[in-house]
N, C-alpha and C positions, 0 to 999 in steps of 0.2 A: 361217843361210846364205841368201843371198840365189838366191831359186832363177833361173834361164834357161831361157826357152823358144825356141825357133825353129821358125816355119813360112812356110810359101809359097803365092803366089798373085797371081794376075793382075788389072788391072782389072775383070773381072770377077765377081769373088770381092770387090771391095772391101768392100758389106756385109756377110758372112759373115766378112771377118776385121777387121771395126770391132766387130763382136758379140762375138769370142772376144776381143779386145782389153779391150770392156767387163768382160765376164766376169770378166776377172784382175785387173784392178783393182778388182772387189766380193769378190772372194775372195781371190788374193794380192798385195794393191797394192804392197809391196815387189820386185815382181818384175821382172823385165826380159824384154820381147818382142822376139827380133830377127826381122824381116821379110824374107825373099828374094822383093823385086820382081820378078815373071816379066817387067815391058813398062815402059816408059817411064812412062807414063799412070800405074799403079800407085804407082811412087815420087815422083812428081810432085806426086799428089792428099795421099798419107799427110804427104808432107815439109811441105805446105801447111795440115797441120793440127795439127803441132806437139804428135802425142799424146805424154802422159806415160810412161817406162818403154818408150818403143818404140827400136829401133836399125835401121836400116835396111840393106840390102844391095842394092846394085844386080848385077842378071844378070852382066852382062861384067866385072862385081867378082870374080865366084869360080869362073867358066867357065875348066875346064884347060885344053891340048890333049886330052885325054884325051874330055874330055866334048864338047868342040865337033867333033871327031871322027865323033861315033856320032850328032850334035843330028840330023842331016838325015837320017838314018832313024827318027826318033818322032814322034809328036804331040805336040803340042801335052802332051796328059795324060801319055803315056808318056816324055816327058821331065822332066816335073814327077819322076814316081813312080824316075826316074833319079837326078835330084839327090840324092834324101830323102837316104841312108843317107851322104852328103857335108855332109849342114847341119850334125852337130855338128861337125866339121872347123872349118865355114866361122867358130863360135863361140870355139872352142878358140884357134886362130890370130889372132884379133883381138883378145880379150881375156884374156892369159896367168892372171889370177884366177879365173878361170872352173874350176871344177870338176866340176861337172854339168851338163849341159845334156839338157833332153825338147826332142822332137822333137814338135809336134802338128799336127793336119789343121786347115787352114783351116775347115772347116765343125766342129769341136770347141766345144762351149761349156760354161764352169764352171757349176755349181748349188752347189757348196762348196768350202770350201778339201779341196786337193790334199794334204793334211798323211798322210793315212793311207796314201795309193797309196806317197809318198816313205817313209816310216815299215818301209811291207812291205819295199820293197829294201832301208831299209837295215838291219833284221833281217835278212834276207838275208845280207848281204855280199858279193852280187853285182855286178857289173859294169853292167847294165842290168836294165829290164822290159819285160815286152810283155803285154798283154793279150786274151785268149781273146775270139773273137766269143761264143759262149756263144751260140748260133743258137736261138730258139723252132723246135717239128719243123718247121712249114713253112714256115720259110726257111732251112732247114739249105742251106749250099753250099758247105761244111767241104771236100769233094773237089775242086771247081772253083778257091776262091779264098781258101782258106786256113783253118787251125785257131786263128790269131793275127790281131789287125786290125792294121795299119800306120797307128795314132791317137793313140797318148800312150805316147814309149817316151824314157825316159831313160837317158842314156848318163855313166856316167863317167871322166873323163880318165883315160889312161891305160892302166886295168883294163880298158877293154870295145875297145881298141885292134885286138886280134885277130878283135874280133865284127863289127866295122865294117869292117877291111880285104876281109875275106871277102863282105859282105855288098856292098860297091862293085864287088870284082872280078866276082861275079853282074851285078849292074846294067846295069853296063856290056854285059858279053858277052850278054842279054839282057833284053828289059825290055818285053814289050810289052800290051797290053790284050785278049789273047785265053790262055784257056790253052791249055796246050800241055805233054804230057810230064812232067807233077808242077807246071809251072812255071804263073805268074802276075802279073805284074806286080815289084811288088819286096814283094809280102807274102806269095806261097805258098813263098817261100824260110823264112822265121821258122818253119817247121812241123818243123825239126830241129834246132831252136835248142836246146831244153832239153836232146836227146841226143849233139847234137854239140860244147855248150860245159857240159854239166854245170852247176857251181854256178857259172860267171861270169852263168848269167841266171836269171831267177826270174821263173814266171809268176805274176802277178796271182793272188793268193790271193781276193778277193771279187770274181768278174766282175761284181756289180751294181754295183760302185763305177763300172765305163764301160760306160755304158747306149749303143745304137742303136735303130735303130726296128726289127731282124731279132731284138731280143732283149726288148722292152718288153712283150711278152707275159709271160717269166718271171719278171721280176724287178719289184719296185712302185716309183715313180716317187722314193719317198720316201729308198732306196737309193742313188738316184744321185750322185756326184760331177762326173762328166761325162757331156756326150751328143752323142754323134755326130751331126748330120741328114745321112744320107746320103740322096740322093737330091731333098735339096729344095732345088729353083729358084726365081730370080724370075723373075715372065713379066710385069710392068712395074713401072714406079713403087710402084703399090699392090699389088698380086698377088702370090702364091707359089702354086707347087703342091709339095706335100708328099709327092709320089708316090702311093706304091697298096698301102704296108705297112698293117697293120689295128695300129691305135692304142686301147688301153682310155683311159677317161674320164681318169684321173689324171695320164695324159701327155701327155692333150691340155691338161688344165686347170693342171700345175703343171710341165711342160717346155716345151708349143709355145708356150704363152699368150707367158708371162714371153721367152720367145727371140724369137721375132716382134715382138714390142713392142720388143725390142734391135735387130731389125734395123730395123725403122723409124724408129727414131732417126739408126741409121745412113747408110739414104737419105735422110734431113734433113739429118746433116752432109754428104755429097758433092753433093746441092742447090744446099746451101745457100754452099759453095766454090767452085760455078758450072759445076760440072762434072754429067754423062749419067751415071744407072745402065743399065750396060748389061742389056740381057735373055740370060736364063739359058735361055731355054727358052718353048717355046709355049705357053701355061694348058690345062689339064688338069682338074685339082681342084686340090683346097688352101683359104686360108685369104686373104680379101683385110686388106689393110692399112690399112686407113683410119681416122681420125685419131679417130673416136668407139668403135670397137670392131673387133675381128677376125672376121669374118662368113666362116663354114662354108658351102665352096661344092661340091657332090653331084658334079654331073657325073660322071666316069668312076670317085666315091668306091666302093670295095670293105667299107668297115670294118661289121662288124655291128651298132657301137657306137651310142648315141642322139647324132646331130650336135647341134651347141652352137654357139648366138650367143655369145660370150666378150666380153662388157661388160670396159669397163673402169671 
C-alpha cells in the first residue's frame, strides 16, 4: 500500500519541510507527501521545485466557514494546531484511493523506514496511532502539554471517522497555546484517547521508535525511526539554534549531524530558486551551517556533554 502523509507549514518552515520531504524519499520513496500551504510564498516556492511524490494544498483550498470563522481569534501557530485534526479530511476527499493517511509535524524527520510504527496499528486493528512523549524526568510536562505528541498519527478512512469528528469539534471550540483546564493546544486533548475510544486507537508500543530531543536522554539514537526537533530554529542563511535540551553524543552525531546537513541542502534549493530563507529566530546556540562542516556554537549551550566540531 502506497502510504500518505500530510503536513503543514508556512514559508518559513520551508527548510524543515524540504528535510522531512527528503527524509521520505530515503526511507519511503513510494510515498506520497500532501503539503497544506499556510501563505502564498510557501506554495509558490514548493510548486517551483517540482518535488517528487509531493501534492500540494493551497489555504483557501480547504478553509470551511467553520474554520474561517474562529481564523481571527488564533495565531498564526494556534491556527495551524486548528487545522491538524482536519488534514486527513483534506486527503480523503481529494483522493477517494486513499485509505490511510499520518498526519506529521513539519519539523518531523525519517532515520528509517516507518514500516514497524504501521505494522504495530495494523496488529492492532485500530483506527489510528499516537505516540507517547515518553519525557526524560526533566523534561516531564506530561501535565501542562500533554501524555501523547501531536507528530506522527495515522488515521484510517472510515474507522477512525468518530476519533477525528470529536477531535475537530475540540479544536475549534478551543485551540489555543497556553494551557488552560486540562486543555492544550489540540494535543492535551489525545490524553483520553486510549479510554475514551478503547481499541479504535493504539498507543505506540516502542516510544523509541519517535524519538525528540525531551526524550533523547532515554532512549539511544540507534532506536530511532523518527525525530522530532522541537524547538530548533534557523537564525540565518547558515545558523541554527538547537534550543537548550541536553543532547548525549549519539544524537548529536547520528541525528543532528545527518538532519542539519538535510537542511542545508534545503536552503541551497530555496537559494538557489531565488528565493529568502526566512529567520526562525534570533542565534542563541546551536550548530552553524557552513558548507565545510557543522561547527558547535556554546553560547547559552546547557548540555554537559563534550561539544563536537562534526566534519564532514
Amino acid at each position: 500500500m502506497t502510504e500518505h502523509y500530510i503536513t503543514l507549514f508556512d514559508s518559513g518552515f520551508l527548510p524543515n519541510g524540504l528535510a522531512l520531504h527528503t527524509s521520505l524519499r530515503r526511507h519511503d520513496p513510494d510515498s506520497v507527501l500532501w503539503i497544506l500551504c499556510m501563505d502564498d510564498t510557501c506554495f509558490e516556492v514548493l510548486g517551483s521545485l517540482d518535488l517528487d511524490g509531493v501534492r500540494l494544498l493551497r489555504l483557501n483550498e480547504v478553509e470551511t466557514p467553520e474554520l474561517l470563522a474562529i481564523k481571527p481569534s488564533r495565531s498564526v501557530g494556534e491556527y495551524c494546531w486548528t487545522l491538524t485534526p482536519f488534514t486527513a479530511d483534506m486527503v480523503f476527499d481529494r483522493d477517494y484511493t486513499v485509505q490511510r493517511v499520518t498526519y506529521l509535524d513539519a519539523d518531523m524527520w525519517f532515520l528509517k523506514s516507518p514500516a514497524p510504527i504501521f505494522a504495530d496499528l495494523e496488529v492492532s486493528g485500530a483506527a489510528s496511532l499516537i505516540t507517547p512523549h515518553a519525557y526524560a524526568d526533566e523534561y516531564d510536562h506530561a501535565l501542562e502539554y500533554g501524555i501523547y505528541c501531536v507528530q506522527f498519527m495515522p488515521f484510517i478512512r472510515g474507522a477512525s471517522d468518530e476519533i477525528r469528528s470529536r477531535w475537530k469539534a475540540q479544536c475549534i471550540d478551543w485551540c489555543f497555546a497556553e494551557p488552560d483546564s486540562g486543555r492544550f493546544g489540540d494535543q492535551k486533548y489525545l490524553d483520553d484517547w486510549p479510554q475514551h475510544f478503547g481499541p479504535l486507537v493504539r498507543v505506540e508500543s516502542q516510544p523509541g521508535w519517535t524519538q525528540g530531543p525531551w526524550n533523547a536522554l532515554r532512549f539511544p539514537a540507534s532506536d530511532a525511526i523518527t525525530f522530532h526537533f522541537h524547538r530548533l530554529r534557523i537564525t540565518s542563511a547558515g545558523n541554527v539554534n538547537v534550543g537548550t535540551y541536553r543532547l548525549p553524543a549519539d544524537h548529536v552525531r547520528d541525528v543532528y549531524k545527518p538532519y542539519l546537513a538535510d537542511l542545508r541542502a534545503a536552503v541551497g534549493l530555496i537559494t538557489e530558486a531565488g528565493h529568502a530563507v526566512q529567520i526562525q529566530q534570533q542565534p542563541l546556540s546551536g550548530f552553524a551551517l557552513t558548507k565545510d562542516k557543522l561547527a558547535f556554537r556554546l553560547h547559552n549551550w546547557r548540555s554537559p556533554f563534550t561539544p563536537y566540531a562534526l566534519e564532514f
